[in-house]
C-alpha positions as CSV (number, residue, x, y, z in Angstrom):
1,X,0.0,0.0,0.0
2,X,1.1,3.6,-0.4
3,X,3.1,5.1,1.8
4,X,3.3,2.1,4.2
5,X,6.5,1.6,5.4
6,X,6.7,2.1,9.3
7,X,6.5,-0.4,12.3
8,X,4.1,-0.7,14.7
9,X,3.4,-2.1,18.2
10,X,0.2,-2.6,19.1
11,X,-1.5,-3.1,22.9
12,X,-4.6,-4.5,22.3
13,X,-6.8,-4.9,25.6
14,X,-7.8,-8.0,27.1
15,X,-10.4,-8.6,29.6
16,X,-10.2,-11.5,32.4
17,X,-13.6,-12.6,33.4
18,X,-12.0,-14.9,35.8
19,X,-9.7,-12.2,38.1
20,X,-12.1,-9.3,36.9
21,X,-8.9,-7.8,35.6
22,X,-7.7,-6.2,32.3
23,X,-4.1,-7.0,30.6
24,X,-2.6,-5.8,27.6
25,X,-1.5,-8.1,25.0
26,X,1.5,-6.5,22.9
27,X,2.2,-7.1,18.8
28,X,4.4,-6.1,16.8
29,X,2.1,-6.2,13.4
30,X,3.5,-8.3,10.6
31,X,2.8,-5.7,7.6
32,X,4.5,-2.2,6.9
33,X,2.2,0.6,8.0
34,X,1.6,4.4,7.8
35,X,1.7,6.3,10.2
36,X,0.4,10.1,9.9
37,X,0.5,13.0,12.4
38,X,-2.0,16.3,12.1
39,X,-3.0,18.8,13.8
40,X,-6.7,20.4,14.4
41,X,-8.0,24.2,15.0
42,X,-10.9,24.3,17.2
43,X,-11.9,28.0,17.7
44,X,-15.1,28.7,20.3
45,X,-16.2,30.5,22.8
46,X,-13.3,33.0,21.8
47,X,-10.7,30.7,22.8
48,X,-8.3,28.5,20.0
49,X,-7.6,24.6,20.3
50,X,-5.0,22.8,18.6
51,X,-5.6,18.9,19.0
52,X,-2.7,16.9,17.5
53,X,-4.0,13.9,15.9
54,X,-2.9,10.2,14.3
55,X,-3.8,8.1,11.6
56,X,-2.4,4.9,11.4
57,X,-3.6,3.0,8.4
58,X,-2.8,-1.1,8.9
59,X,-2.9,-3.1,5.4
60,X,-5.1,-5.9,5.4
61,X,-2.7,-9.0,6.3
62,X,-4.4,-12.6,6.9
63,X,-4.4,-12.4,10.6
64,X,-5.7,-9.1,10.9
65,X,-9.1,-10.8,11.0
66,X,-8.4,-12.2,14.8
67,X,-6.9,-9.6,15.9
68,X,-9.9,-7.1,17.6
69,X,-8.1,-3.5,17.6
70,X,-10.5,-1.1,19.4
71,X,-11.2,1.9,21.5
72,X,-8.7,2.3,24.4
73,X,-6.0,0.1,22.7
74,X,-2.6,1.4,22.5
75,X,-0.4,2.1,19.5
76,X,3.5,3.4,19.1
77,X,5.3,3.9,16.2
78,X,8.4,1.5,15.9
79,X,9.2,-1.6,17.1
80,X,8.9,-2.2,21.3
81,X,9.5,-4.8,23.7
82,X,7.5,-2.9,27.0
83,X,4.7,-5.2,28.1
84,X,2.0,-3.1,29.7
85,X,1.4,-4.7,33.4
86,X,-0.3,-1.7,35.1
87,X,2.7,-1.9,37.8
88,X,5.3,1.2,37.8
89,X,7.4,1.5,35.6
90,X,5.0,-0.6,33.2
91,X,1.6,1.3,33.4
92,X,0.0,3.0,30.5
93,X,0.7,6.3,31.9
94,X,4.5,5.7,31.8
95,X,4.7,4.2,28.7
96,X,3.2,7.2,26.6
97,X,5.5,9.1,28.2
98,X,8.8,7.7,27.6
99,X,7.3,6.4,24.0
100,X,6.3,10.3,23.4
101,X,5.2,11.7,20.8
102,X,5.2,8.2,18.3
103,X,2.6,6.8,20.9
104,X,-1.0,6.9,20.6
105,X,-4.3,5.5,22.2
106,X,-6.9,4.7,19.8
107,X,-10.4,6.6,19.5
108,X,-11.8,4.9,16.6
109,X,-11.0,2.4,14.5
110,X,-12.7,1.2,10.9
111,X,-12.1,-0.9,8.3
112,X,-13.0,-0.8,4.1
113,X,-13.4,-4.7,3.9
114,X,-15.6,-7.1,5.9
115,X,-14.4,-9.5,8.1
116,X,-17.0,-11.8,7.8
117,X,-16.6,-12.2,3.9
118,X,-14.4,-15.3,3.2
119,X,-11.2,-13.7,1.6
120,X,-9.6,-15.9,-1.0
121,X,-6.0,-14.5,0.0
122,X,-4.5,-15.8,-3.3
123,X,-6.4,-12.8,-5.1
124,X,-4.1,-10.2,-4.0
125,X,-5.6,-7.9,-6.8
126,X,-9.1,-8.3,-4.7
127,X,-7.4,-6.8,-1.8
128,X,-5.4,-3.8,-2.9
129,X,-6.5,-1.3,-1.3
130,X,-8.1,-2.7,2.2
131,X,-7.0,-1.5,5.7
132,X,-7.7,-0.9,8.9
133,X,-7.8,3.1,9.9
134,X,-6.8,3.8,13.1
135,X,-7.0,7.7,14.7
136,X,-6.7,8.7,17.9
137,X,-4.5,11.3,20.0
């Protein structure tokens, strides 16, 4: 895909029914991705906001299906060994800040394919095109 040619680790959430706890399960994605920064101008109420922004657009790869990226997940630009264990010097807190800025935690995420259609991977020419969008701040 265009433009995809960056790492990234990805947190994905996990909730334990069993403990009533939540961990987070770190990836490193198989596929080249992009990662894009911008910035926002809200003006209001006579005051001017700047939100800074990401986009990270994931291309479709085979396992992508399985792999539930959603609100609250964590993302980082580059390739990263941290686990996330909610325990200082491991929580999500500290993380975004010594990953800062190439860290971001996801707001919404949406794809342009569906996962329930049966993909017949062989077809790359079918599947040009499809990713996952990722933004968040």
């Amino acid at each position: 895909m265009l433009g995809c040619n960056q790492d990234i680790t990805v947190w994905v959430r996990k909730k334990i029914p069993e403990v009533n706890k939540e961990i987070f399960v770190r990836r490193v994605l198989p596929v080249k991705c992009k990662w894009k920064k911008y910035s926002e101008r809200n003006t209001g109420d006579k005051t001017a906001n700047i939100y800074n922004h990401v986009v990270v657009i994931i291309p479709y790869f085979d396992e992508l299906k399985n792999f539930n990226i959603k609100e609250g997940d964590i993302v980082a630009l580059g390739v990263y060994d941290i686990e996330i264990t909610g325990v200082s010097p491991y929580t999500i807190s500290e993380i975004k800040q010594l990953l800062a800025p190439n860290i971001m935690t996801v707001k919404s995420a949406a794809c342009n394919f569906d996962f329930d259609f049966d993909i017949n991977i062989d077809s790359n020419s079918d599947m040009r095109g499809k990713h996952l969008r990722l933004t968040g701040i």
